[in-house]
C-alpha positions as CSV (number, residue, x, y, z in Angstrom):
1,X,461.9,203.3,160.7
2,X,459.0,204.0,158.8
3,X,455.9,205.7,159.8
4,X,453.4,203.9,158.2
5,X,454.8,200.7,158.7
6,X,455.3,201.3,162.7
7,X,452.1,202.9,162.9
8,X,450.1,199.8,161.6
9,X,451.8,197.7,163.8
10,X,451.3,199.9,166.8
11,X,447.4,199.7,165.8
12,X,447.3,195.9,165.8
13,X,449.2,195.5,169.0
14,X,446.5,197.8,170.6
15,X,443.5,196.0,169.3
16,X,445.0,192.6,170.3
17,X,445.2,194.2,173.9
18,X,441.6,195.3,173.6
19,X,442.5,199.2,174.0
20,X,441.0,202.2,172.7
21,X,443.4,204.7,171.6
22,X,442.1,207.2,174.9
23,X,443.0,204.3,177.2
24,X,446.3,203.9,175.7
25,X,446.6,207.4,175.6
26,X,445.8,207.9,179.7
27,X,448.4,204.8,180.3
28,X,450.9,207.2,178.3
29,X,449.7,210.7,179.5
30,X,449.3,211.8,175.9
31,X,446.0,212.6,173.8
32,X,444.3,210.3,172.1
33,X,444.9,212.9,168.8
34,X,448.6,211.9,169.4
35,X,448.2,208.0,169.5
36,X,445.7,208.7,166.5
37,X,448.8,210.4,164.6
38,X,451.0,207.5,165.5
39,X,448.6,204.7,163.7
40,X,448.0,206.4,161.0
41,X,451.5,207.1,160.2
42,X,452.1,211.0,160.4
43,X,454.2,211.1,163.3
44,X,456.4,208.7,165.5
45,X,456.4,208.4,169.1
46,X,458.5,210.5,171.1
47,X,461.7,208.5,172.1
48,X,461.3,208.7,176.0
49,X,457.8,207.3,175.1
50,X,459.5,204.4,173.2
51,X,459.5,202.4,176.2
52,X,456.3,202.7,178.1
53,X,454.8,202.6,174.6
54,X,456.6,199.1,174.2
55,X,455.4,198.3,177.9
56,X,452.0,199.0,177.7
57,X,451.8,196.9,174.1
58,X,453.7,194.0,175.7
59,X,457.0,193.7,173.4
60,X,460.5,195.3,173.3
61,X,461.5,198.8,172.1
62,X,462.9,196.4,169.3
63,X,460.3,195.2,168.1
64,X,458.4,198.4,168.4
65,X,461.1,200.4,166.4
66,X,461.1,197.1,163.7
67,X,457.6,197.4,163.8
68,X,457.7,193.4,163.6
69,X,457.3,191.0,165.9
70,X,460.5,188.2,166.6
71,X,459.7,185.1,166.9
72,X,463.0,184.3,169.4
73,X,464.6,186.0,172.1
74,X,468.1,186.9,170.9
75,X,467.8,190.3,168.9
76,X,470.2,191.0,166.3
77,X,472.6,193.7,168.1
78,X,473.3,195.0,164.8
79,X,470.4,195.4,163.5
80,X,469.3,197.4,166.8
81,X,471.5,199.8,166.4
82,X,471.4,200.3,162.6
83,X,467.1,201.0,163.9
84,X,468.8,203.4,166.6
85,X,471.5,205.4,164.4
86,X,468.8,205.8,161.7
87,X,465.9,206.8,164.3
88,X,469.0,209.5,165.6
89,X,469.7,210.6,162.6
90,X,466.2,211.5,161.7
91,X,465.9,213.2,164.6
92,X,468.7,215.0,164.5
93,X,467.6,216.4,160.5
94,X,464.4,217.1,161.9
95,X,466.5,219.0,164.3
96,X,468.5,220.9,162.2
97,X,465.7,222.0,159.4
98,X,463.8,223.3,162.7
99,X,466.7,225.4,163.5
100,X,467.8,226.5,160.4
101,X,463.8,227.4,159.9
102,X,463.6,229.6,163.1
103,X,467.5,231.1,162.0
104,X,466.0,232.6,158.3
105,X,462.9,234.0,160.2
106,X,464.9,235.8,163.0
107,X,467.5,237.0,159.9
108,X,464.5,238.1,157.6
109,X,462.5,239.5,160.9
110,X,465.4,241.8,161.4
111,X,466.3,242.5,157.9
112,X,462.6,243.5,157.7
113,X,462.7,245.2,160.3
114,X,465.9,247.6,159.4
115,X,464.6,248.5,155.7
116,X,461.3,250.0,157.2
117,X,462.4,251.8,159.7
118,X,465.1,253.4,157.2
119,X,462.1,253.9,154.7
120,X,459.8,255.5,156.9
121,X,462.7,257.5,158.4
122,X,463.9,258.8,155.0
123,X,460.1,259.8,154.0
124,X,459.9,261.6,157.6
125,X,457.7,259.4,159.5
126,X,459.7,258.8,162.0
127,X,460.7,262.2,163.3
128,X,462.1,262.8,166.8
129,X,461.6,265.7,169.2
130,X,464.7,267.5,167.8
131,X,463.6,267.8,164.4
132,X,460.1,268.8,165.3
133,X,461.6,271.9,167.3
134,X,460.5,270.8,170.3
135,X,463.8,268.9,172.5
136,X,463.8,272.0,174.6
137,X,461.1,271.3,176.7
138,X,462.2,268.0,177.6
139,X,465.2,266.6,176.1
140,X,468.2,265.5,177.5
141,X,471.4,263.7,176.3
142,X,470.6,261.0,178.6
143,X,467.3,260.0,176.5
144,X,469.0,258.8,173.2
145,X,472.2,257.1,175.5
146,X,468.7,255.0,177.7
147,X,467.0,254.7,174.5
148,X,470.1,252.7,173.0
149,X,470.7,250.8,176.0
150,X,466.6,249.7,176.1
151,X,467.2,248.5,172.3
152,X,470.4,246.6,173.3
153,X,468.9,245.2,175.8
154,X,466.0,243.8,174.4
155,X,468.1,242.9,171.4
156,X,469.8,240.6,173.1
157,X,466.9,239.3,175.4
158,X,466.1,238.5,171.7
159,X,469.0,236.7,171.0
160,X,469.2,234.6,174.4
161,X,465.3,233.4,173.7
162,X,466.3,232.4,170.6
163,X,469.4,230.2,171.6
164,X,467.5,228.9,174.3
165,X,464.6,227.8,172.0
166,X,467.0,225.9,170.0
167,X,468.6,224.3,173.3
168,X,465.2,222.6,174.1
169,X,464.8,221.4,170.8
């Protein structure tokens, strides 16, 4: 499926209908930026847009995905689902560069995040109570046990946003 390609034929299908990009937009409940993007080739529809997209031009999901009209009926099964396979497969390396993306930020967010607290800890800028003389006025051994629970807590509130941002994707 290629962008271009789909995206000029998506453009002449609308000006045959006599549409403006808004009003195919509102019949889609998308923006007009989105249908813009479509035409001129830097993004494809969504799939579960494939077919009211199809609908409102007045052809088949097909033809839409061929970005080519058929003169008869009887569409080539095989040639469907070669569009489809490559259409999932795109998707599904979009996918996977999206997850491997947001995988390497978390790992160099955290990697990050452990060598400057161990530099500033090791030039004394992150002193605690104890070492400043002062843990008797209000120190317990229950501080540091709460304090470790908190951070393994939140690390892995951390961890389940992250999983679940890759689940919706």
């Amino acid at each position: 499926m290629d962008n271009q390609a789909t995206g000029l034929f998506i453009k002449q299908l609308r000006t045959e209908k006599n549409l403006t990009q808004k009003e195919l937009a509102d019949r889609l409940h998308v923006t007009d930026k989105a249908v813009s993007k479509w035409e001129r080739g830097l993004s494809l529809p969504a799939v579960d847009l494939l077919q009211p997209l199809s609908q409102a031009l007045g052809i088949s999901v097909v033809e839409l995905l061929d970005a080519q009209r058929h003169q008869d009926n009887s569409i080539d099964l095989q040639k469907a689902n070669a569009i489809l396979e490559d259409t999932t497969r795109r998707l599904k390396k979009t996918i996977r560069r999206k997850r491997l993306a947001l995988l390497i930020i978390f790992i160099l967010l955290f990697i990050t995040t452990r060598i400057s607290g161990r530099i500033l800890w090791n030039q004394g800028l992150l002193l605690d109570e104890r070492s400043l003389g002062i843990q008797d006025l209000y120190y317990s051994p229950w501080d540091n046990t709460l304090s470790w629970i908190r951070f393994a807590l939140q690390f892995l509130l951390l961890w389940i946003t992250f999983f679940a941002a890759l689940r919706k994707e």
